[in-house]
N, C-alpha and C positions, 0 to 999 in steps of 0.2 A: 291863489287857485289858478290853474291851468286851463286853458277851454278849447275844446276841437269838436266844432259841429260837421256832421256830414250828413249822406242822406241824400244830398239834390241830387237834379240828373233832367232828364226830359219827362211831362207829362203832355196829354191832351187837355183842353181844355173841358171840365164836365169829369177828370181822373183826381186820382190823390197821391200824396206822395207824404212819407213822415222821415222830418228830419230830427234828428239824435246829435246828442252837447255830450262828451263825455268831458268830466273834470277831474282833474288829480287832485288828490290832498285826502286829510282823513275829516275834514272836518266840512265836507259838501252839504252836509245836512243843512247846517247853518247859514246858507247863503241863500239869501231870495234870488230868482234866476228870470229871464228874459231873453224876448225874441228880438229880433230889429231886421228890418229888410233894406235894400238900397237898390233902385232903380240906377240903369246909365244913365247919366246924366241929372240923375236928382237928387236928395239931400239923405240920409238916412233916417228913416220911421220906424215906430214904436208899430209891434205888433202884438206880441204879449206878453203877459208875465204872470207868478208866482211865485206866492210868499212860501218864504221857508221853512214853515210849516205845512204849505201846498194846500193848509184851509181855505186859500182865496186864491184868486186869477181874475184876470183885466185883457181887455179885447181891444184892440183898434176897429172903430166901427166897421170900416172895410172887410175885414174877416169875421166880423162876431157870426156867428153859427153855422160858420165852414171850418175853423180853423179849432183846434184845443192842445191847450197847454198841458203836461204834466211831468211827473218825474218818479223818479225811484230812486230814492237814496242807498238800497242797497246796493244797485250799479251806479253809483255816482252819475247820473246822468237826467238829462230835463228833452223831452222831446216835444214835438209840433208836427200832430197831424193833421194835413193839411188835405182838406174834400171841395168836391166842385170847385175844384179848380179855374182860375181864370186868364187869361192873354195878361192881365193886371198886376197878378199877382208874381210874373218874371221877377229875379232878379235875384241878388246875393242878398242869401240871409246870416246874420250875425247872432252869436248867444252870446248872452252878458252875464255879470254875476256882480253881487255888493252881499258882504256879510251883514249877517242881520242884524248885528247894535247899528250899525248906520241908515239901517233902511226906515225906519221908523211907521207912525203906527198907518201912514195911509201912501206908505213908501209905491206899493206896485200901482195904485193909480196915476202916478206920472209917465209920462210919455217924455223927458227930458232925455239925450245921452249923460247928460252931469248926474242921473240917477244911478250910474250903474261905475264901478271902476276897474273892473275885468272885461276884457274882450276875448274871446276866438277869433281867428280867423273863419272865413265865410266859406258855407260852401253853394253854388251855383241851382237856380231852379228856373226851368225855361217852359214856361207852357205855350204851345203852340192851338192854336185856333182853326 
C-alpha cells in the first residue's frame, strides 16, 4: 500500500485542522492505519491509530480528547481531526499502515514505529501561539 497524508498548513493555537492519508491498493480495508507526529529536532511519536475494522482507536495521552482518528474505506482513506490546537502539537505528521494478519489482537495499542511497515510521506502542521 501507497500513503500520501496531506491537510497540514498553518493554525492558531485554540483552531483545528484535519489531516487526510489517502492509500492505493484495493485492499485498504484490511490495514489497521496510524498517525505519528515528529517535532524538529525530536524522535518521532505515536499519535493515533485504528484497527482495521475502525472498531477501536488508541490516543497518545497528549492529544486524547482534542485529536480523533478515523476512516472511510470507501475513499481509501484514515483522517485526523485535529481541535484545540496547541504551539505543541507543531510538526510533521506521518500515516502508517500494517495489514491486518500482522497486527494482532492488541496491535493498535503500541506506540512502536516497528508496529507499522508503510509510511507516507509527512505533511507539515505549524500552530502558532
Amino acid at each position: 500500500v501507497q500513503l500520501q497524508a496531506s491537510g497540514g498548513g498553518l493554525a492558531q493555537a485554540g483552531g483545528s485542522l484535519r489531516l487526510s492519508c489517502a492509500a492505493s491498493g484495493r485492499t485498504f480495508s484490511r490495514y489497521g492505519m496510524g498517525w505519528f507526529r515528529q517535532a524538529s529536532g525530536k524522535e518521532r511519536e505515536f499519535v493515533a491509530a485504528i484497527t482495521w475494522s475502525g472498531g477501536s482507536t488508541h490516543y497518545a495521552d497528549s492529544v486524547k480528547g482534542r485529536f480523533t482518528i478515523s476512516r472511510d474505506d470507501a475513499k481509501n482513506a484514515v483522517y485526523l481531526q485535529m481541535n484545540s490546537l496547541k504551539s505543541e502539537d507543531t510538526a510533521v505528521y506521518y500515516c502508517a499502515a500494517r495489514y491486518s494478519s500482522r497486527c494482532g489482537s492488541n496491535w493498535y495499542l503500541h506506540h512502536g514505529l516497528w508496529a507499522y511497515d508503510y509510511w507516507g510521506q509527512g505533511t507539515l502542521v505549524t500552530v502558532s501561539s
